[in-house]
PyMOL CGO cylinders between C-alpha atoms (Angstrom):
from pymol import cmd
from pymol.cgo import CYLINDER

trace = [
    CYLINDER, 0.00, 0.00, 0.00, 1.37, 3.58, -1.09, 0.3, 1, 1, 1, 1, 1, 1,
    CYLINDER, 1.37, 3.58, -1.09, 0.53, 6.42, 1.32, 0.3, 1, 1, 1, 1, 1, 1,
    CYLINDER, 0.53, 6.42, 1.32, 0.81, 9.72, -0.83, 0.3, 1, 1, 1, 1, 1, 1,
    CYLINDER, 0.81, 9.72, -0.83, 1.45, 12.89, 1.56, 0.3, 1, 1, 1, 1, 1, 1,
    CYLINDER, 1.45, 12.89, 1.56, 0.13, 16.48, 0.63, 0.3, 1, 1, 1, 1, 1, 1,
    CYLINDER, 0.13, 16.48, 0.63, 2.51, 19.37, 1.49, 0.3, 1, 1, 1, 1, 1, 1,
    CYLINDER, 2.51, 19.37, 1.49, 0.65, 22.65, 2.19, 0.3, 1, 1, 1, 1, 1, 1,
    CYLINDER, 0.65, 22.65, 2.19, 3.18, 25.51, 1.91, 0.3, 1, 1, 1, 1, 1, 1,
    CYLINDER, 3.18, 25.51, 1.91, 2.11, 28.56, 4.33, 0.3, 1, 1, 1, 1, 1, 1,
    CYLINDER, 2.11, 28.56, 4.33, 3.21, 31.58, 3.49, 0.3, 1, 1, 1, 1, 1, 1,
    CYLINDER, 3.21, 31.58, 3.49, 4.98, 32.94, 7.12, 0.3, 1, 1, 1, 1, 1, 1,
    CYLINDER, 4.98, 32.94, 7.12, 3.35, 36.06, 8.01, 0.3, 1, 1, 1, 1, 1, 1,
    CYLINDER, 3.35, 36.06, 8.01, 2.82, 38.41, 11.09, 0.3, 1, 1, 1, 1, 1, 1,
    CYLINDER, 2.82, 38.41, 11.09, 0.05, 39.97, 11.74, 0.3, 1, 1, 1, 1, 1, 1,
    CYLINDER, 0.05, 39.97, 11.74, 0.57, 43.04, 14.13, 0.3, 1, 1, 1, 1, 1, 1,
    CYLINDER, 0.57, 43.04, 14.13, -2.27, 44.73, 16.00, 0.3, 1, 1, 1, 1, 1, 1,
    CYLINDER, -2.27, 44.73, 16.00, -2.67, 48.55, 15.07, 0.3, 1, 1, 1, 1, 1, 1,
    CYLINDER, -2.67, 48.55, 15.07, -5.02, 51.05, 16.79, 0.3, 1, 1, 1, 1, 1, 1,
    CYLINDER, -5.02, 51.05, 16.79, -7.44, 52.37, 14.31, 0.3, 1, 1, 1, 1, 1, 1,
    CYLINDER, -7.44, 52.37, 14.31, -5.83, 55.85, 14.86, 0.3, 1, 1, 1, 1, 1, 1,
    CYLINDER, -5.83, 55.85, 14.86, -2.84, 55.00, 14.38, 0.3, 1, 1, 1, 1, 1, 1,
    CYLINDER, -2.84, 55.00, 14.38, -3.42, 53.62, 10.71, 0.3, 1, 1, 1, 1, 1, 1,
    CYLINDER, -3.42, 53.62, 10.71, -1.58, 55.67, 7.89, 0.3, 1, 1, 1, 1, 1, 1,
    CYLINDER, -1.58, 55.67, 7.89, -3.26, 59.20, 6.34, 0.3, 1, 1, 1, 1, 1, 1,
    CYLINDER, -3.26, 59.20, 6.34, -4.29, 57.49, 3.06, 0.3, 1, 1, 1, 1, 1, 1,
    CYLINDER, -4.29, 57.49, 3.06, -5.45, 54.17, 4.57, 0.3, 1, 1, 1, 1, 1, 1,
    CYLINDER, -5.45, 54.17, 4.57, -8.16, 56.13, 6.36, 0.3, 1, 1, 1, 1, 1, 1,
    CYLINDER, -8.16, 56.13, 6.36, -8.78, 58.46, 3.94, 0.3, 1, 1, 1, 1, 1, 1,
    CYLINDER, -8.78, 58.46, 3.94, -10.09, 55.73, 2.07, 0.3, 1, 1, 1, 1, 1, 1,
    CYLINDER, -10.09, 55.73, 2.07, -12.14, 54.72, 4.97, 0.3, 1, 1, 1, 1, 1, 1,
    CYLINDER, -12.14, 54.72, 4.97, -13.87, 57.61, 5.71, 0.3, 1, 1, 1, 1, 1, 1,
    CYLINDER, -13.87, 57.61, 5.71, -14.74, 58.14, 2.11, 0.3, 1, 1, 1, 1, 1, 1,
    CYLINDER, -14.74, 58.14, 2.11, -15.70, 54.69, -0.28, 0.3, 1, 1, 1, 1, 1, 1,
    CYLINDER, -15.70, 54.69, -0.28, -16.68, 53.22, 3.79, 0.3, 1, 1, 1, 1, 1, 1,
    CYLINDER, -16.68, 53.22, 3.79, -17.63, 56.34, 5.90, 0.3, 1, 1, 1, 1, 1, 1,
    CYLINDER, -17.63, 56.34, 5.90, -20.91, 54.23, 7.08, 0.3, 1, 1, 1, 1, 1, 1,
    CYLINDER, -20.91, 54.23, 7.08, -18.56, 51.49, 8.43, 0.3, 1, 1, 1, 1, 1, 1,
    CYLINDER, -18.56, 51.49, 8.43, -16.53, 51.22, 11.48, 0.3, 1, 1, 1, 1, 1, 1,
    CYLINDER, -16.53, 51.22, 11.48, -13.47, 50.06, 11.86, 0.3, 1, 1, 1, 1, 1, 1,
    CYLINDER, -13.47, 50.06, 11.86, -13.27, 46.97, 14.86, 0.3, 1, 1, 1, 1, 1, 1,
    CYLINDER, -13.27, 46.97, 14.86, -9.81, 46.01, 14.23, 0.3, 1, 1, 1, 1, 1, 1,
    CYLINDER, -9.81, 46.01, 14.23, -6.99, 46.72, 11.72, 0.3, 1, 1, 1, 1, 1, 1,
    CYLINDER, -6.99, 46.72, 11.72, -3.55, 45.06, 11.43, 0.3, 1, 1, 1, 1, 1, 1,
    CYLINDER, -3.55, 45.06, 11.43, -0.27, 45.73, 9.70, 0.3, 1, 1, 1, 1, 1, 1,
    CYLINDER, -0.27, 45.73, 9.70, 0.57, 41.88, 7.93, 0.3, 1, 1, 1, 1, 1, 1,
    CYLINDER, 0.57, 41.88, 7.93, 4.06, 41.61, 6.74, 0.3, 1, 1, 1, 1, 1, 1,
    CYLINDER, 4.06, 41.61, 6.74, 4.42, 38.90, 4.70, 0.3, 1, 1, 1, 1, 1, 1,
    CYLINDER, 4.42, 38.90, 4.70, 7.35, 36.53, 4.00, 0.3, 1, 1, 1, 1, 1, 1,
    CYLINDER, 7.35, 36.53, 4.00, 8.63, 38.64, 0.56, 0.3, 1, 1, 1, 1, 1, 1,
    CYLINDER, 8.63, 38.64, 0.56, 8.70, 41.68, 3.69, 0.3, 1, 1, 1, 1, 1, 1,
    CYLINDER, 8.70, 41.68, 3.69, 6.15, 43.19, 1.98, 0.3, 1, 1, 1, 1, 1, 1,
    CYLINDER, 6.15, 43.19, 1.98, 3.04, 45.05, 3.74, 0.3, 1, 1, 1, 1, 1, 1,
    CYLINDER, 3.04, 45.05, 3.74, -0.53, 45.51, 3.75, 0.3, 1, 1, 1, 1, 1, 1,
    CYLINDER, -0.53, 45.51, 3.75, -3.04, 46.49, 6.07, 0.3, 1, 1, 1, 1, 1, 1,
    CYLINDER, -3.04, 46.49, 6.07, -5.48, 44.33, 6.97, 0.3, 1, 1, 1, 1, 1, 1,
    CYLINDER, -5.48, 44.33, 6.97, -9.18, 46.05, 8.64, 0.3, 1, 1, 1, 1, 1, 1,
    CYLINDER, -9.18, 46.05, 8.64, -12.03, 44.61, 9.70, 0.3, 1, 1, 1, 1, 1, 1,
    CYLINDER, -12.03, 44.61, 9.70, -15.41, 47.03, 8.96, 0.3, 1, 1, 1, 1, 1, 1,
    CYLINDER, -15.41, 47.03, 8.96, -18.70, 46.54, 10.33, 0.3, 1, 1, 1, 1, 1, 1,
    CYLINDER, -18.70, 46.54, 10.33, -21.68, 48.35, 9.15, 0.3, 1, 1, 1, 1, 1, 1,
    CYLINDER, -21.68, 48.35, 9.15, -25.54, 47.26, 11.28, 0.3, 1, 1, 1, 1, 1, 1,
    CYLINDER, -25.54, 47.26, 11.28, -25.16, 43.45, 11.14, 0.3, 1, 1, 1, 1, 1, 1,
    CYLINDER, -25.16, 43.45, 11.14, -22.48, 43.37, 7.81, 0.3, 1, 1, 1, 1, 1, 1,
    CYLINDER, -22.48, 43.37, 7.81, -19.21, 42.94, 8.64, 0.3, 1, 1, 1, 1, 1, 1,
    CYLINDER, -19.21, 42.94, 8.64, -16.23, 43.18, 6.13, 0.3, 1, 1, 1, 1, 1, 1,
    CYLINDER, -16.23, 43.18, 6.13, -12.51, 42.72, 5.70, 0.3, 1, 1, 1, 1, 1, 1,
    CYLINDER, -12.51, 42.72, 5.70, -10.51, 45.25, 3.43, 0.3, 1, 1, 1, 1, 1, 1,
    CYLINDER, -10.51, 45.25, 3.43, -7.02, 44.34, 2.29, 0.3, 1, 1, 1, 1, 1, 1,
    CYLINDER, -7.02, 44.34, 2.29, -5.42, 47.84, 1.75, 0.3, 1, 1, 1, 1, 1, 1,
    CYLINDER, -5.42, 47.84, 1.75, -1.72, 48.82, 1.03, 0.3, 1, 1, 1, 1, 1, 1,
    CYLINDER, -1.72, 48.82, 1.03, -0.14, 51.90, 2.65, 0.3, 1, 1, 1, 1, 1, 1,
    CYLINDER, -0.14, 51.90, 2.65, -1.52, 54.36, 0.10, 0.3, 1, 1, 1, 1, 1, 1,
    CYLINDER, -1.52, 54.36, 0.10, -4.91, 53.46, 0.89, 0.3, 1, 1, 1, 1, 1, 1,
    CYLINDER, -4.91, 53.46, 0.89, -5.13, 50.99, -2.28, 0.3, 1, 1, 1, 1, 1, 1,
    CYLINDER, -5.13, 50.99, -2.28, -7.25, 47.86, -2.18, 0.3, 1, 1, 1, 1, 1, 1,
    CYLINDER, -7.25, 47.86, -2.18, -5.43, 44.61, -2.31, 0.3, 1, 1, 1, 1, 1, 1,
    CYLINDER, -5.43, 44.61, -2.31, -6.34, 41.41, -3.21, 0.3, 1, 1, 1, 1, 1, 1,
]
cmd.load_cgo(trace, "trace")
């Protein structure tokens, strides 16, 4: 009998916490305009294992809730 294994590469990434203030001057300019009606619960900066960085915040809106990938300049990430 062969046993065939499946190797799952993860991508190493930390995830820091970051008070919603303290996000940069274009990531929440884009909040408060395409997501003014939203609030932000939780944002963090995720550095990923090429070092590079996007910021990761959750929204909620009444009973919606959202996560928005952006990069420093406030740009949407997939």
């Amino acid at each position: 009998v062969q046993s065939s294994s499946i190797t799952t590469v993860i991508a190493e990434q930390s995830k820091v916490a970051v008070r919603p203030e303290d996000l940069p001057e274009a990531v929440k300019s884009t909040l408060s305009g395409s997501y003014s009606e939203w609030k932000v619960t939780s944002a963090y900066l995720v550095t990923k294992d090429d070092n590079s960085q996007y910021y990761e915040v959750n929204i909620k809106r009444a009973e919606e809730s959202s996560t928005l990938n952006l990069d420093k300049y406030g740009k949407k990430i997939d």
